[in-house]
C-alpha positions in Angstrom: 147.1 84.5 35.6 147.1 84.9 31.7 144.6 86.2 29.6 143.6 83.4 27.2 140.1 84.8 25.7 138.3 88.0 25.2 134.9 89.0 24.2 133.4 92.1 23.7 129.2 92.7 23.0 127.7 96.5 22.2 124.8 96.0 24.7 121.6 98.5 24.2 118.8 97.8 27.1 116.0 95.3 26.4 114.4 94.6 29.6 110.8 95.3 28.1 111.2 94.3 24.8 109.0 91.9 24.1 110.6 88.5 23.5 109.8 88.0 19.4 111.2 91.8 19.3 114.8 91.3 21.2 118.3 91.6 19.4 120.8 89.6 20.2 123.6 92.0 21.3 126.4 92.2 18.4 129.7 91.1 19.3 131.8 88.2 20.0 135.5 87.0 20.5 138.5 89.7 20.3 141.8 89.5 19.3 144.0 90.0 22.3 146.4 93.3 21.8 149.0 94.1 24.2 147.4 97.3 25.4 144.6 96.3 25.8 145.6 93.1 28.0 147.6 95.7 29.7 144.5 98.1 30.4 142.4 95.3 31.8 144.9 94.0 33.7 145.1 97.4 35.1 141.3 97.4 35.5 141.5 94.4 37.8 144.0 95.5 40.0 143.0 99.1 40.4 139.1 97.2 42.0 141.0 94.7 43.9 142.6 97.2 45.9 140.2 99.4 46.3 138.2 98.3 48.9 134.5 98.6 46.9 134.5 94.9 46.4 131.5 93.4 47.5 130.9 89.1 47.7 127.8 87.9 46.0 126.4 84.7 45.9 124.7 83.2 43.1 120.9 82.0 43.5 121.7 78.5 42.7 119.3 75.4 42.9 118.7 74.5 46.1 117.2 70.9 45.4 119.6 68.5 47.2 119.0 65.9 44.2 120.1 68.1 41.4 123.7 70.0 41.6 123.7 73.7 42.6 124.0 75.7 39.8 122.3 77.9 37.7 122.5 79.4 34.4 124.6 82.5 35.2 127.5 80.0 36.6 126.9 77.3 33.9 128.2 80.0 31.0 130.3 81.8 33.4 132.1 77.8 33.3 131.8 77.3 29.9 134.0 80.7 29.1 136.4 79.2 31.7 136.9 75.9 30.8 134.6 74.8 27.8 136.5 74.6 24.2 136.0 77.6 21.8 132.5 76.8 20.5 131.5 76.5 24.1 133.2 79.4 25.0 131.5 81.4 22.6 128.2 80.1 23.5 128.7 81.2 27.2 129.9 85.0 26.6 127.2 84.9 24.1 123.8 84.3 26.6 125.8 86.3 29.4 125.7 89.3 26.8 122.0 88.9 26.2 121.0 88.3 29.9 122.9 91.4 30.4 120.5 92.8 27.7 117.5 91.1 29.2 118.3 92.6 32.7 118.7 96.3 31.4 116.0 99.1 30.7 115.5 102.3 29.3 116.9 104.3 32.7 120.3 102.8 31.9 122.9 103.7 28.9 124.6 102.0 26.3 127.4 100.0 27.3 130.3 97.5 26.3 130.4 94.4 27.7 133.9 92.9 28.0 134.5 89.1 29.2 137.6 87.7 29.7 138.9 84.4 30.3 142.3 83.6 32.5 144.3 80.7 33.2 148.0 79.4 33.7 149.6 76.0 31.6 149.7 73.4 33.8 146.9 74.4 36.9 143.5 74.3 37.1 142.0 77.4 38.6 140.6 79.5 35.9 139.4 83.5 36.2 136.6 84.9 34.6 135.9 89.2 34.9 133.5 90.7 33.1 132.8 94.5 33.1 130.6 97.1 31.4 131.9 100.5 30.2 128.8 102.7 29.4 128.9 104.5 26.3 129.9 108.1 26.2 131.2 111.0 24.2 134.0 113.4 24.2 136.3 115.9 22.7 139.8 114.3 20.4 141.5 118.0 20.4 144.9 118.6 18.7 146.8 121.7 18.8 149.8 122.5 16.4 151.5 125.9 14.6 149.2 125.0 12.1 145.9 125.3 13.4 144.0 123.6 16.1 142.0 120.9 15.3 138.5 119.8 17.3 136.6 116.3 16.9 133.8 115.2 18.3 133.7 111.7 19.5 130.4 109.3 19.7 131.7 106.0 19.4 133.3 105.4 23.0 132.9 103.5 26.2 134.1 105.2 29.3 136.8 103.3 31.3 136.8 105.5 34.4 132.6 106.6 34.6 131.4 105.5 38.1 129.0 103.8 36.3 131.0 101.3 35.2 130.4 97.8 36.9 132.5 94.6 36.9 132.2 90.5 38.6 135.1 88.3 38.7 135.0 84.6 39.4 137.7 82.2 40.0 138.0 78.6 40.9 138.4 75.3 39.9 135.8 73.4 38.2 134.2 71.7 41.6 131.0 71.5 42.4 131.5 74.0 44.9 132.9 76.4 42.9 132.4 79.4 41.1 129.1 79.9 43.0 130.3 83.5 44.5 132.0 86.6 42.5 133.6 89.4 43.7 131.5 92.7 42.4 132.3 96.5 41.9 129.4 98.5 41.6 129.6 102.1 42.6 125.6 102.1 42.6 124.5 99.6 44.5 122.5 100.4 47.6 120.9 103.7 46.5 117.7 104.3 47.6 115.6 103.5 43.9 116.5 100.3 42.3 117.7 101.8 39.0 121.6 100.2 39.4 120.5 97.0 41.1 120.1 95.3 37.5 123.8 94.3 38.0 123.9 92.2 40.8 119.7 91.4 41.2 119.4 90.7 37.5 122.3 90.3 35.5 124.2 88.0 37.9 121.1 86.7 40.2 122.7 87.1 43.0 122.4 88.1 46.6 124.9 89.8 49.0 126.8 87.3 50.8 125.8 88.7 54.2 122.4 88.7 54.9 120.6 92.4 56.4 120.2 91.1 59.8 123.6 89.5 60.1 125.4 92.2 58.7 123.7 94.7 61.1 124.0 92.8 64.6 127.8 92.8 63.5 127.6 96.5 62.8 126.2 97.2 66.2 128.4 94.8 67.7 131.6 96.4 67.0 130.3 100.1 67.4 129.4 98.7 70.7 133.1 97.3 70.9 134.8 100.5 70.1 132.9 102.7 72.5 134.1 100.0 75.4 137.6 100.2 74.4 140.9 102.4 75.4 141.0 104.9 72.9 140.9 108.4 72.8 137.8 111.1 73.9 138.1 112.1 70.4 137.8 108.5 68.9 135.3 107.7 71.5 133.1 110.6 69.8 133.6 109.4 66.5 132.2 106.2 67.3 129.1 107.7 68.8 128.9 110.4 66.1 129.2 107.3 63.6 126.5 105.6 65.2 124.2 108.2 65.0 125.0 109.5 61.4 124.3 105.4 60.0 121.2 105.6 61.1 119.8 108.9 59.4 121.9 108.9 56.2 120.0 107.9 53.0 122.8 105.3 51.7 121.0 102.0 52.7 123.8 99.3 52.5 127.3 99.8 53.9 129.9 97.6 54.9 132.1 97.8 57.7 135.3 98.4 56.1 133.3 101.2 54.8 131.9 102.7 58.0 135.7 102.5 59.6 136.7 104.5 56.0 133.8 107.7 56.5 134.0 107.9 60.2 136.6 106.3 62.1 140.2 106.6 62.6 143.5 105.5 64.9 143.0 103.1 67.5 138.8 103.5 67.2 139.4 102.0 63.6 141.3 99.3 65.1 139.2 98.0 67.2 136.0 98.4 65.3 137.4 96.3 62.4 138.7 93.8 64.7 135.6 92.5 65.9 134.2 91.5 62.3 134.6 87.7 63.0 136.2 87.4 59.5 137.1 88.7 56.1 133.9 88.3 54.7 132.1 89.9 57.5 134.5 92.8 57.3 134.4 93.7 53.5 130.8 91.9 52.3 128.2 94.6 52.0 124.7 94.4 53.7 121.6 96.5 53.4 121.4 97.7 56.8 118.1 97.0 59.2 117.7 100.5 60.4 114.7 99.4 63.0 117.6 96.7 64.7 120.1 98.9 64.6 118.1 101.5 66.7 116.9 99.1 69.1 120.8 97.9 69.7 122.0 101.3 69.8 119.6 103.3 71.5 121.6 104.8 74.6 124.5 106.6 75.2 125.4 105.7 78.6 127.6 107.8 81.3 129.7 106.8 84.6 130.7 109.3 86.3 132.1 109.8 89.6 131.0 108.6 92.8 129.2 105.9 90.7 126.9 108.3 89.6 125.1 107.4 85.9 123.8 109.3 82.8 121.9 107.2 80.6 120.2 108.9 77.6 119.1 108.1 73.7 121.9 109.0 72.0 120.1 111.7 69.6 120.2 113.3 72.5 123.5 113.8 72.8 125.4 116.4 71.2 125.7 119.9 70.9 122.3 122.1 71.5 121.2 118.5 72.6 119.4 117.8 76.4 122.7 116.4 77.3 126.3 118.0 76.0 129.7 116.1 76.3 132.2 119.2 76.9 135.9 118.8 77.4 137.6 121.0 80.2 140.9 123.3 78.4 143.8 121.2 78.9 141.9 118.3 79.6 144.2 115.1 79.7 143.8 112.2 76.7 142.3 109.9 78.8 139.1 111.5 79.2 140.1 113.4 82.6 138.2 116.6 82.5 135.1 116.0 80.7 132.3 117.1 81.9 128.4 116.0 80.8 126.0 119.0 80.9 122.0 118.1 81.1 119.7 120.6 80.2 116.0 119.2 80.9 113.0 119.1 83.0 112.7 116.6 85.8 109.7 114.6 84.9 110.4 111.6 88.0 112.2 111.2 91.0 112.2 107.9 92.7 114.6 106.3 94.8 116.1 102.5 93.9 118.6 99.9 94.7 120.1 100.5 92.0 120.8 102.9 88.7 118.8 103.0 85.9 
């Protein structure tokens, strides 16, 4: 798609200034040069592919009688499709909600929104991202001297605080109520970054906590059950156990597969996400569920003889160790479970535990 409108807003937080006291950020429309149509094009395509986009959905009205939008997608439209005055209008109350949703804990920071289209179809593109404001050093050396300046005036293209939302669609009625988001900051454990996504855009991740985490333990659960590898097997358990004690609170699984997983464990992990969204979408994780669906690591050894314990207990210096014999063959021949506890019961049964 083309790039058919630009606007640009020097956004300073407002989010408790009192109403009769806020500025309207300054900006407005830009004129479209080719290096800078060539560094935002860039800009897209560097977040596409990277993996850290996360689907949100706008908090539209739910009423069945009136149609499901809200005022984030109504200007988000107007920049889209609306004629210049309308246009204007719409980057214009996006820049002060941005304002609005921003306080004192966050910097300075341009707001860019774009506009993209093609002659002749109707599926229009909006992105918008913030830059936050920054300083740095414009040093020139040369047989004449060296020359040091110090800059004020600048907006970081490449700080991981920047943030951006793209929508695209046609304009149904069942369009342009989710965006694509990258926002390095999202799902820390304080709720300084959330203003993007829970203010700014009011939206929600498109995957809700407990969906996200009954697929999560789903395909860990998958994984351990498949043919792969002793070594892959253990990264799966190791995996499950280091998800539930980290501090980083959402995750998604195309993210768990990236920190902890790799060959055919990776595989099979991502392949039970029952779709792309699933896969990708980012959800803030219900440790409490996730414990009670991963709770034992569970052993069958020979002569149908069975292990079962909680799998924090399983590791090195654990009760129970997992060690592999020298030379041991790929397919788990030669591994050997050590238990190193007091017998507290001793009961027979018809069956294991």
């Amino acid at each position: 798609m083309d790039l058919t409108r630009l606007f640009g807003y020097e956004i300073e937080p407002q989010r408790t200034v009192e109403e009769d006291l806020f500025n309207p950020p300054l900006g407005g429309e830009l004129a479209i040069g080719e290096s800078l149509r060539v560094a935002l094009d860039n800009s897209l395509r560097v977040a596409q592919k990277s993996n850290k986009m996360t689907e949100v959905v706008l908090r539209v009205d739910e009423d069945p009688d009136r149609e499901r939008t809200c005022p984030v997608r109504d200007a988000v439209l107007e920049v889209a499709f609306g004629d210049e005055s309308a246009a204007a209008a719409g980057a214009d109350w996006l820049a002060a909600q941005l304002s609005r949703a921003m306080d004192e804990r966050s910097k300075d920071c341009l707001l860019l929104i774009a506009a993209y289209g093609e002659d002749g179809k109707k599926t229009r593109r909006v992105a918008a991202w913030i830059f936050p404001q920054d300083e740095a050093f414009r040093f020139t050396a040369g047989k004449e001297g060296n020359d040091i300046e110090l800059l004020t005036e600048i907006f970081s293209r490449t700080s991981a605080l920047r943030k951006m939302a793209v929508f695209e669609g046609k304009r149904l009625a069942t369009n342009f109520i989710t965006a694509d988001v990258l926002d390095f900051q999202f799902g820390r454990a304080d709720d300084v970054a959330d203003f993007w996504i829970t203010q700014f855009l009011e939206a929600r991740l498109s995957i809700t906590s407990a969906a996200g985490t009954k697929v999560l333990a789903d395909a860990l659960k998958r994984a351990s059950e498949a043919d792969i590898s002793p070594a892959e097997n253990e990264q799966v358990h190791n995996a499950a156990i280091a998800i539930r004690t980290m501090p980083q609170s959402h995750w998604s699984l195309e993210e768990v597969a990236n920190t902890f997983l790799s060959g055919n464990a990776r595989e099979v992990f991502l392949a039970a996400a029952p779709n792309d969204i699933a896969r990708t979408s980012s959800f803030k994780m219900d440790r409490p569920a996730l414990e009670r669906g991963l709770s034992f690591r569970n052993f069958k050894l020979t002569k149908n003889v069975y292990v079962s314990a909680p799998i924090e207990e399983v590791g090195e210096d654990k009760i129970v160790r997992v060690e592999r014999a020298e030379g041991a063959a790929d397919d788990g021949t030669g591994e050997k479970v050590h238990i190193d506890a007091e017998i507290v019961q001793d009961r027979l049964g018809s069956r294991h535990v």
